[in-house]
C-alpha positions as CSV (number, residue, x, y, z in Angstrom):
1,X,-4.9,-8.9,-15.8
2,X,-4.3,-5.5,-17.8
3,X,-5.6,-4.9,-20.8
4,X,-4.1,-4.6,-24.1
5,X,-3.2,-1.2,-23.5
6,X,-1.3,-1.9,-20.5
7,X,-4.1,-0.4,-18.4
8,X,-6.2,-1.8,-16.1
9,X,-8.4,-4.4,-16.8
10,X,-12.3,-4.2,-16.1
11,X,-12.3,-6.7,-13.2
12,X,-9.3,-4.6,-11.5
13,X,-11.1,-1.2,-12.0
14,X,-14.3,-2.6,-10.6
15,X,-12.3,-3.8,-7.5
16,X,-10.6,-0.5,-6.9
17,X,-14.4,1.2,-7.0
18,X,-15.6,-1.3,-4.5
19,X,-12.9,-1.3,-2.3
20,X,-13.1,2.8,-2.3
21,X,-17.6,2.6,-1.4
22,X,-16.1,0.3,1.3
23,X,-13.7,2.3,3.2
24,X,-16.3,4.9,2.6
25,X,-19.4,2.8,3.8
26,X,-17.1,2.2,6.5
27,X,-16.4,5.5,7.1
28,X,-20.1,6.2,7.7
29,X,-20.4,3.5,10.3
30,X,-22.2,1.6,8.1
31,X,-20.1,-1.3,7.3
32,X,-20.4,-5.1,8.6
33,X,-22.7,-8.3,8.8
34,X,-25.2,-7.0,6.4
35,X,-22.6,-6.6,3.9
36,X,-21.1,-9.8,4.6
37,X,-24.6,-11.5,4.2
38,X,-25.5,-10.0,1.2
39,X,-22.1,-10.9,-0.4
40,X,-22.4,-14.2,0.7
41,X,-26.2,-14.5,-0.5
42,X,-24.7,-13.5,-4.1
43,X,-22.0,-16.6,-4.1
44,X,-22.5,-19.4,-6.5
45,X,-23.2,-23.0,-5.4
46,X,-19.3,-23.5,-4.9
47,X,-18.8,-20.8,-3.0
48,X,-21.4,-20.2,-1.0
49,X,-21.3,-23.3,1.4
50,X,-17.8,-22.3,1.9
51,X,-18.3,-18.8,2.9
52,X,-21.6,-19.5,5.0
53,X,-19.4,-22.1,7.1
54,X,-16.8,-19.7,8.1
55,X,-19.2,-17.4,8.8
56,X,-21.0,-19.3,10.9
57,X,-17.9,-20.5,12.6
58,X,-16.6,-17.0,13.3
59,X,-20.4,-15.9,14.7
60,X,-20.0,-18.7,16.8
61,X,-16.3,-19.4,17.8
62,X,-15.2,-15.9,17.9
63,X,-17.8,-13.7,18.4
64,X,-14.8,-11.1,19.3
65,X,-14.1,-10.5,15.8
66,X,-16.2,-8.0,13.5
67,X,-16.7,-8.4,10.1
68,X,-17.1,-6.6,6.7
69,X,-16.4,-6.7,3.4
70,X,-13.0,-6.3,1.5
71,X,-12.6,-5.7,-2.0
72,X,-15.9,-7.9,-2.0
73,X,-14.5,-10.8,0.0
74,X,-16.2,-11.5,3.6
75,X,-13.5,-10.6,6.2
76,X,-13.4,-10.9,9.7
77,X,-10.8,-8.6,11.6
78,X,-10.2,-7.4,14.9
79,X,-9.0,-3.9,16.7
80,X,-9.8,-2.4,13.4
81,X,-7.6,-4.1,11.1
82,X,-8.4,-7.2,9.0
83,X,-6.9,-10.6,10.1
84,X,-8.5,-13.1,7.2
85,X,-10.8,-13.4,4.2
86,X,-12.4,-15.9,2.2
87,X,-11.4,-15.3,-1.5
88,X,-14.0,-16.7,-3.9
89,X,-12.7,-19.0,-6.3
90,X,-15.7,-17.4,-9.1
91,X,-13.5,-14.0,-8.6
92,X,-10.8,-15.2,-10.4
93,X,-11.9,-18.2,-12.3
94,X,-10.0,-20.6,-10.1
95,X,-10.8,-23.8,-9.4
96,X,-10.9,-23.3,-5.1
97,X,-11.2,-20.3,-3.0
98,X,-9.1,-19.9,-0.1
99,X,-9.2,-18.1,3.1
100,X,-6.1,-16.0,3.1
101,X,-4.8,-14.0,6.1
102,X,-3.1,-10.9,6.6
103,X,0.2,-9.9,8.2
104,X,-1.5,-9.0,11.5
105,X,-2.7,-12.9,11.8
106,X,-0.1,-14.1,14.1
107,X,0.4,-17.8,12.1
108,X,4.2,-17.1,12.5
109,X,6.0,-20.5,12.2
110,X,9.7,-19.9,12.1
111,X,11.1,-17.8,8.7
112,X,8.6,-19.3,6.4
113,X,4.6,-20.3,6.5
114,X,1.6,-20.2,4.5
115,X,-1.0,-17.8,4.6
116,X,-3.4,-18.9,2.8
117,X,-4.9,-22.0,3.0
118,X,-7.4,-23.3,-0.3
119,X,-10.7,-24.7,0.6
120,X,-12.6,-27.3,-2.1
121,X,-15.4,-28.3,0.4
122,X,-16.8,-27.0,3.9
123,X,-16.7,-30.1,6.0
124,X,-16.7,-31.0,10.1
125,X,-12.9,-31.3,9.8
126,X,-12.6,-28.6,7.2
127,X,-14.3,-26.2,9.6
128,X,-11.9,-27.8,12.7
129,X,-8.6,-27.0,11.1
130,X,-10.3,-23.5,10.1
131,X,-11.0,-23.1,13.8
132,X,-7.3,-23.6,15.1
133,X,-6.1,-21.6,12.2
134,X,-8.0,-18.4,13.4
135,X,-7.5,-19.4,16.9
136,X,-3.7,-19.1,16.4
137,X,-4.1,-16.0,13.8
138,X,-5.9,-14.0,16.9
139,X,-4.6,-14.7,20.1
C-alpha cells in the first residue's frame, strides 16, 4: 500500500531491495536452497509447515526443478525462469498463503484458470493435489 504521500510504502521498498540482492546474489552464482532454507526457517508457525511441505515435495517429486528465493518467497523454477512460489500469508497479513504460479506454468485450461491456489494447512491430500498441480505446471 503507498503511503500518504502517494509513494511507496515501507513494506514495498523493502521488497524492491530484496528482490534487487536477489537477482544480484544470483548473479554471483550464489542463489538457491540455502536461501530457501533460511527463508523458510524464519516463517511463523502458520507458515512454516506449509512451506517446509512443498519443499520437501519439490526435493523429492521433482528434483529437476531448482529453487531460490523471490522477492522473499521460496520458488522453484526450471530452465532459468520461475514456475511457482509459496506466498506467505504473514507477508501481507492475510489469513492463508498460497502457492501462485507464473505464466510459464503450463496450467492452461481453456481461456480462463486459476493460478493460484490458497493453502490453510499442509496435509497428505493437500500435498497430492500440490503434486499434480506442479506436475501439469512443468511438463
Amino acid at each position: 500500500m503507498a503511503d500518504k504521500t502517494g509513494g511507496l510504502s515501507a513494506d514495498e521498498k523493502a521488497a524492491i531491495r530484496q528482490a534487487a540482492a536477489e537477482r544480484k546474489r544470483e548473479q554471483e552464482g550464489k542463489a538457491g536452497e540455502e536461501e530457501v532454507l533460511a527463508a523458510i526457517a524464519a516463517m511463523n508457525p502458520q507458515d512454516k509447515p506449509i512451506a517446509e511441505g512443498l519443499h520437501a515435495l519439490v526435493k523429492r517429486d521433482f528434483p529437476e526443478l531448482t529453487c531460490k528465493t523471490w522477492y522473499g518467497y521460496p520458488a522453484y523454477g526450471k530452465d532459468g525462469k520461475t514456475v511457482f512460489f509459496y506466498q506467505l500469508a504473514a507477508k501481507f497479513k492475510t489469513r492463508y498463503g498460497h502457492i501462485g504460479f507464473q505464466d510459464v506454468a503450463k496450467l492452461d485450461d481453456g481461456d480462463i484458470w486459476p493460478t493460484a491456489f490458497a493453502i490453510l494447512n499442509w496435509t497428505k491430500a493437500v500435498e497430492t493435489q500440490v503434486a499434480d498441480l506442479i506436475k501439469r505446471a512443468v511438463t
